[in-house]
SELODREN-345200 format. One record per residue: residue number from 1; residue in three letters; x negated, y negated, z of N, C-alpha, C in turn. Coordinates in nm, 3 decimals. Atoms other than C-alpha are relative to their C-alpha. Layout:
(NUM; ala; (X; Y; Z); (X; Y; Z); (X; Y; Z))
...
END
This chain:
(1; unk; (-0.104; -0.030; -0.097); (1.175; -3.314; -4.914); (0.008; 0.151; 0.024))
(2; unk; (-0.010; -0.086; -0.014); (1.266; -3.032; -4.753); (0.132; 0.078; -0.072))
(3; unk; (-0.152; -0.034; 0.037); (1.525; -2.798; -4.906); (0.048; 0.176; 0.014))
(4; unk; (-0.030; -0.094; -0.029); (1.712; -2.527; -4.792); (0.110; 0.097; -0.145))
(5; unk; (-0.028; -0.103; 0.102); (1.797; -2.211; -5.078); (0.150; 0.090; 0.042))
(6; unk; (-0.099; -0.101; -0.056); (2.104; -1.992; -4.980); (0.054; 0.139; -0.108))
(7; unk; (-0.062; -0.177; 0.125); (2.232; -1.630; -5.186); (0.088; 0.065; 0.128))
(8; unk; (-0.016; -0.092; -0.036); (2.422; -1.376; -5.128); (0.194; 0.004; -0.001))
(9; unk; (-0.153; -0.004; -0.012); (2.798; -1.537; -5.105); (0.089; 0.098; -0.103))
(10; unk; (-0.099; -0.070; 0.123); (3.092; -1.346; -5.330); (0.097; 0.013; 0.050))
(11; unk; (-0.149; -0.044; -0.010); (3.417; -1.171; -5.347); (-0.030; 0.131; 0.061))
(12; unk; (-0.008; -0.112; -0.072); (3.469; -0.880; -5.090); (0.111; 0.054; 0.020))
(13; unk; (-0.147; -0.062; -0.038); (3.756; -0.650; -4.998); (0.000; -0.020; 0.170))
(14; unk; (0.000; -0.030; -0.147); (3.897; -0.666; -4.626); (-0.083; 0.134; 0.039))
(15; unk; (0.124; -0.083; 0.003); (3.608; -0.470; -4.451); (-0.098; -0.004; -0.044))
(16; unk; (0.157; 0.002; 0.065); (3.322; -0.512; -4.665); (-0.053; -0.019; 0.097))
(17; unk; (0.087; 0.028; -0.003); (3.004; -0.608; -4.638); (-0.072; -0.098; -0.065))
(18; unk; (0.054; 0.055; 0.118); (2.803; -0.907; -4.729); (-0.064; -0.046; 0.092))
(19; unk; (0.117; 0.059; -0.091); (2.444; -1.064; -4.614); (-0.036; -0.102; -0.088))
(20; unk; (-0.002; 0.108; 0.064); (2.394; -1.384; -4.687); (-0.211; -0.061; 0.062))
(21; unk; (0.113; 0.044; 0.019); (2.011; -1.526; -4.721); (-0.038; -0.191; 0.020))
(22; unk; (0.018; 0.131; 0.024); (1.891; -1.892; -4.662); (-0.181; -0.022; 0.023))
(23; unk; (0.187; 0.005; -0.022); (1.473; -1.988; -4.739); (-0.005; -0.156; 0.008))
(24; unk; (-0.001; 0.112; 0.031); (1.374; -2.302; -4.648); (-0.140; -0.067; -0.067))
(25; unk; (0.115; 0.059; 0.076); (1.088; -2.459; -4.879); (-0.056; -0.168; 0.000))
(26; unk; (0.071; 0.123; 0.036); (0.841; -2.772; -4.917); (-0.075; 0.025; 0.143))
(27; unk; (0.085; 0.051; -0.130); (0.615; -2.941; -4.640); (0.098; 0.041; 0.163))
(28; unk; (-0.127; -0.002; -0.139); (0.727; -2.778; -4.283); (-0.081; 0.066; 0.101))
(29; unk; (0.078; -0.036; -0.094); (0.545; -2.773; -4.002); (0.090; 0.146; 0.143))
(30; unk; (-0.011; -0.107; -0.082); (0.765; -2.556; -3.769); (0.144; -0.040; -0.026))
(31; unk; (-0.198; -0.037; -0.020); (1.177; -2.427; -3.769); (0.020; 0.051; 0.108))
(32; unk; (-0.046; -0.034; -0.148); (1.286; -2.477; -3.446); (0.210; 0.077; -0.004))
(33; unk; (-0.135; -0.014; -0.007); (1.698; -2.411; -3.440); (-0.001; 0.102; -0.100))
(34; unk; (-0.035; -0.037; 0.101); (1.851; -2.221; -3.725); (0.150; 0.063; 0.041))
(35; unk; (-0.150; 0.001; -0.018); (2.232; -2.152; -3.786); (0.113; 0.005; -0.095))
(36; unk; (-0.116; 0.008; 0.109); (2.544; -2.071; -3.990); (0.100; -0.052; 0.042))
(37; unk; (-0.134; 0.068; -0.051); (2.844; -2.279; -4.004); (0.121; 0.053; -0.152))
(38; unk; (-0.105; -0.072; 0.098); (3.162; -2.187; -4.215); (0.124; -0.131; 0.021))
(39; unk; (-0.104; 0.087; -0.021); (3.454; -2.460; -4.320); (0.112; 0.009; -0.111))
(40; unk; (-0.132; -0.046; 0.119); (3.776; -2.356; -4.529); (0.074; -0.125; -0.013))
(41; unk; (-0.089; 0.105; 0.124); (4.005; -2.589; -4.782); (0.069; -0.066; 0.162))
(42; unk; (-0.064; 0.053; -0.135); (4.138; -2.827; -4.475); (-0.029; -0.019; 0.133))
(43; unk; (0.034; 0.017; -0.127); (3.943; -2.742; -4.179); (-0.126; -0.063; 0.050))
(44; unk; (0.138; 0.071; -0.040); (3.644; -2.874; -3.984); (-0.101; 0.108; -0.010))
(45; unk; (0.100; -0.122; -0.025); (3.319; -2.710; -3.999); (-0.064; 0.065; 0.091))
(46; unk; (0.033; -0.085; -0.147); (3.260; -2.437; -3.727); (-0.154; 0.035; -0.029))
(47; unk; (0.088; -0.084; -0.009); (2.952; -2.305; -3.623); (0.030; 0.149; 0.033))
(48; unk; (0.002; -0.178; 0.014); (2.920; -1.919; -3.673); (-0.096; 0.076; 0.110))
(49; unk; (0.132; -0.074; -0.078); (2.576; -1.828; -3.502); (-0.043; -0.081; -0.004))
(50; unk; (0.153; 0.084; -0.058); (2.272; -1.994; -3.382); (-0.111; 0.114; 0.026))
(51; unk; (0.099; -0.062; -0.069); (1.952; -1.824; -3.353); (-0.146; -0.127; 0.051))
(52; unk; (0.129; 0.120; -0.022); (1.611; -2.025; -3.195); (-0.099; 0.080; -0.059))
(53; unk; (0.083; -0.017; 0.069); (1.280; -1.981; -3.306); (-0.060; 0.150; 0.057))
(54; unk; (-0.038; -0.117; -0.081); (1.232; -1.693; -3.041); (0.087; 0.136; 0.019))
(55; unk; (-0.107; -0.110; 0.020); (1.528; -1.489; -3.169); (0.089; 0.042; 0.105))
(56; unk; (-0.102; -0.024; -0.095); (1.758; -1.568; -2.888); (0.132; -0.060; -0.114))
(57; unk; (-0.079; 0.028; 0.039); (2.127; -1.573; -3.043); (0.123; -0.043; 0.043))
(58; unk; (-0.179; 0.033; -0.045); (2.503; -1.683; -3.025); (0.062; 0.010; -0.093))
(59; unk; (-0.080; -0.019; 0.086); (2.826; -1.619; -3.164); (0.118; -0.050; -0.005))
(60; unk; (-0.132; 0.052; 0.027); (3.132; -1.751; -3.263); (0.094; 0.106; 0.085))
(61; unk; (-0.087; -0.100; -0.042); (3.398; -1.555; -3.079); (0.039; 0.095; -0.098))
(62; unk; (-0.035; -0.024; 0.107); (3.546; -1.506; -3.390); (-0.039; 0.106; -0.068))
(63; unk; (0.064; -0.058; 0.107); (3.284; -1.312; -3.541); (-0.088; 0.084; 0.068))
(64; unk; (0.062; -0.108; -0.095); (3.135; -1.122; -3.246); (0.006; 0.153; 0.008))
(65; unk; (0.001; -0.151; -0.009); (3.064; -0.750; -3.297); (0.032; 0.030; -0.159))
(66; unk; (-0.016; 0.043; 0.132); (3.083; -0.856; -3.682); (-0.135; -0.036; -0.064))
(67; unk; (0.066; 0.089; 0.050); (2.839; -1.080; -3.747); (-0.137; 0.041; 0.005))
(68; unk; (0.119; -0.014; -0.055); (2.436; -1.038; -3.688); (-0.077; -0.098; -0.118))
(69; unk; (0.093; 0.185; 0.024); (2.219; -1.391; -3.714); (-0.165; 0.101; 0.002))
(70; unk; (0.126; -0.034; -0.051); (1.830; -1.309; -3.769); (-0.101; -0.086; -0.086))
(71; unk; (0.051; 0.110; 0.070); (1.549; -1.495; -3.908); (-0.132; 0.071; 0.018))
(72; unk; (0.109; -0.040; -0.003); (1.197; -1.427; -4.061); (-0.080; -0.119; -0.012))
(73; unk; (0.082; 0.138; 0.010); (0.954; -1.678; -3.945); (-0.110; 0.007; -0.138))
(74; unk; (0.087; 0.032; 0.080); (0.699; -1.615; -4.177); (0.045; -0.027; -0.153))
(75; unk; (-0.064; 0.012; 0.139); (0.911; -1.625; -4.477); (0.098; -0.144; 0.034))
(76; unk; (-0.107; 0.085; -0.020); (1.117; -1.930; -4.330); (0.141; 0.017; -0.033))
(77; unk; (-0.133; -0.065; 0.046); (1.414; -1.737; -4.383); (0.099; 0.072; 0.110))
(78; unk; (-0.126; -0.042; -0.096); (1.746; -1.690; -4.187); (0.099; 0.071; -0.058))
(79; unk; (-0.026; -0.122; 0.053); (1.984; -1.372; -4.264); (0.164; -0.011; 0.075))
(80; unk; (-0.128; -0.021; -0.059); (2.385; -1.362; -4.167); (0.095; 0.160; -0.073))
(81; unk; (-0.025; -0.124; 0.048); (2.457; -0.989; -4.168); (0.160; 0.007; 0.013))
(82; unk; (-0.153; 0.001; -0.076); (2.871; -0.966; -4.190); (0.056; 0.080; -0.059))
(83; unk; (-0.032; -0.126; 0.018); (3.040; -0.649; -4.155); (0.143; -0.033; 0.059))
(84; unk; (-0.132; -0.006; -0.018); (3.384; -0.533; -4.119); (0.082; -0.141; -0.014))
(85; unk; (-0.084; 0.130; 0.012); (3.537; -0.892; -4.305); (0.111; 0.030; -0.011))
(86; unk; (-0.125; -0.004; -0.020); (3.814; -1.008; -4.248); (0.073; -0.105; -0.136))
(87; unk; (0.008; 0.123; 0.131); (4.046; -1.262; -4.505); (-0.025; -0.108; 0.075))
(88; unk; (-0.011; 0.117; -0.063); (3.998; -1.512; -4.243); (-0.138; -0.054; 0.011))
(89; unk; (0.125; 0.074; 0.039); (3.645; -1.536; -4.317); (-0.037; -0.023; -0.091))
(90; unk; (-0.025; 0.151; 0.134); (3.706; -1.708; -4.656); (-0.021; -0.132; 0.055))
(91; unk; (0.043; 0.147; -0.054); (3.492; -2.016; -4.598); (-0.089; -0.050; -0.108))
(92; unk; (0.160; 0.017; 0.005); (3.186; -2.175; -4.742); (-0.099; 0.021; 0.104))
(93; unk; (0.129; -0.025; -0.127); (2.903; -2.093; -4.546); (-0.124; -0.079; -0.027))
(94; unk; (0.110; 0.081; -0.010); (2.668; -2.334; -4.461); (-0.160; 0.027; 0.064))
(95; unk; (0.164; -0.034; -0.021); (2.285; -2.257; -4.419); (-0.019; -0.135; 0.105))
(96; unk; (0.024; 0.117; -0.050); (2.149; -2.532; -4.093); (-0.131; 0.020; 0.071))
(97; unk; (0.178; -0.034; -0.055); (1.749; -2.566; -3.993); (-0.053; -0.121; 0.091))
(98; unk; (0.058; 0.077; -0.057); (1.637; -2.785; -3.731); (-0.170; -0.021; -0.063))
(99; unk; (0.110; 0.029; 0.075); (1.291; -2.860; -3.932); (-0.112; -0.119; 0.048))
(100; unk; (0.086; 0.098; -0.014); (0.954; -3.052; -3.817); (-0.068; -0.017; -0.078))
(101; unk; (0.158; 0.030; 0.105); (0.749; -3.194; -4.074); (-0.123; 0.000; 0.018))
(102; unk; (0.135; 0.029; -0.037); (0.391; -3.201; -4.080); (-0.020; -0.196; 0.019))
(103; unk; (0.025; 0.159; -0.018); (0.302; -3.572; -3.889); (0.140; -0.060; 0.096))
(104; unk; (-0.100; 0.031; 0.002); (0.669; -3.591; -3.810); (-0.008; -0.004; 0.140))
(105; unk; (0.019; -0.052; -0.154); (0.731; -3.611; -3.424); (0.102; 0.067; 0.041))
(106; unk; (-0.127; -0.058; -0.035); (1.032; -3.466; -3.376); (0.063; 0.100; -0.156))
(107; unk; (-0.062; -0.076; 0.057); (1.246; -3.218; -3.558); (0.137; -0.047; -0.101))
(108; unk; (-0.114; 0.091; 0.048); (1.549; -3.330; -3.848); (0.090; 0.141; -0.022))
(109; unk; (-0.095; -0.101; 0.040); (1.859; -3.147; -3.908); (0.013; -0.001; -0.159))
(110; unk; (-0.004; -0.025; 0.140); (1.865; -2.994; -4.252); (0.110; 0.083; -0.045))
(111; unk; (-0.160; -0.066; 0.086); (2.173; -2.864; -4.469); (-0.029; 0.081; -0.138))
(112; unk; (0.022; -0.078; 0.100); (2.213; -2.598; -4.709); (0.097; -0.060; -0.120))
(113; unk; (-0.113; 0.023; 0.094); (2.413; -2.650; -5.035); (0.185; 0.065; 0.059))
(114; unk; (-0.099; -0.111; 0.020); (2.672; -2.378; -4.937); (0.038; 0.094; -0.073))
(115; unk; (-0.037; -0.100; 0.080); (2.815; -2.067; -5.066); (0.088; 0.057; 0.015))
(116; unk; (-0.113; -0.039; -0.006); (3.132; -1.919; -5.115); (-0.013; 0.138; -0.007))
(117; unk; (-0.044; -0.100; 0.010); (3.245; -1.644; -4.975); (0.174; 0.030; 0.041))
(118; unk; (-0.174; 0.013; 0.006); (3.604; -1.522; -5.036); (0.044; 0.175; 0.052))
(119; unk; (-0.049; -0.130; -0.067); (3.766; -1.184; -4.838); (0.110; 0.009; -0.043))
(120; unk; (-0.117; -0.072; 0.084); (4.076; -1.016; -5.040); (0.076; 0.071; 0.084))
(121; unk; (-0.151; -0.090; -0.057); (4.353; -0.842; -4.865); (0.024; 0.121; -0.065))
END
């Protein structure tokens, strides 16, 4: 199976800085999509960013002029750079890879474990 790795979550002060890492490993013929989602104690899980395989992006409103999505194809690795936090981005953060297998015909959606990150006041 395929499985997606994630680092980087922690404890930050309002303002920080923290870059969060996701690799995805095993049999994988090509990573089309890629994407962070974030879902706190009660709420649904948002999407954050999207980047495609091309390095076109999007952003959460939320997190616009904050945030920066990027991804290294050859390492199968996607990067959520987030600056100036806030406490309201206390979430888990979810790692998400549209993934084609080798043989496979189409592409599956794949999920990270998650990782907590928590913003202090």
């Amino acid at each position: 199976q395929v499985q997606l790795v994630e680092s980087g979550g922690g404890l930050v002060q309002a303002g920080g800085s923290l870059r969060l890492s996701c690799a995805a490993s095993g049999r994988i013929f090509r990573i089309n999509d890629m994407g962070w989602y974030r879902q706190a104690p009660g709420k649904q899980r948002d999407l954050v960013a999207s980047i495609t395989y091309g390095g076109n992006t999007a952003y959460a409103d939320s997190v616009k002029g904050r945030f920066t999505i990027s991804r290294d194809n050859a390492k199968n690795t996607v990067y959520l750079q987030m600056s100036s936090l806030k406490p309201d981005d206390t979430a888990v953060y979810y790692c998400n890879a549209d993934i084609r297998r080798p043989g496979a015909l189409e592409g599956y959606s794949y999920w990270g474990q998650g990782t907590q990150v928590t913003v202090s006041s």
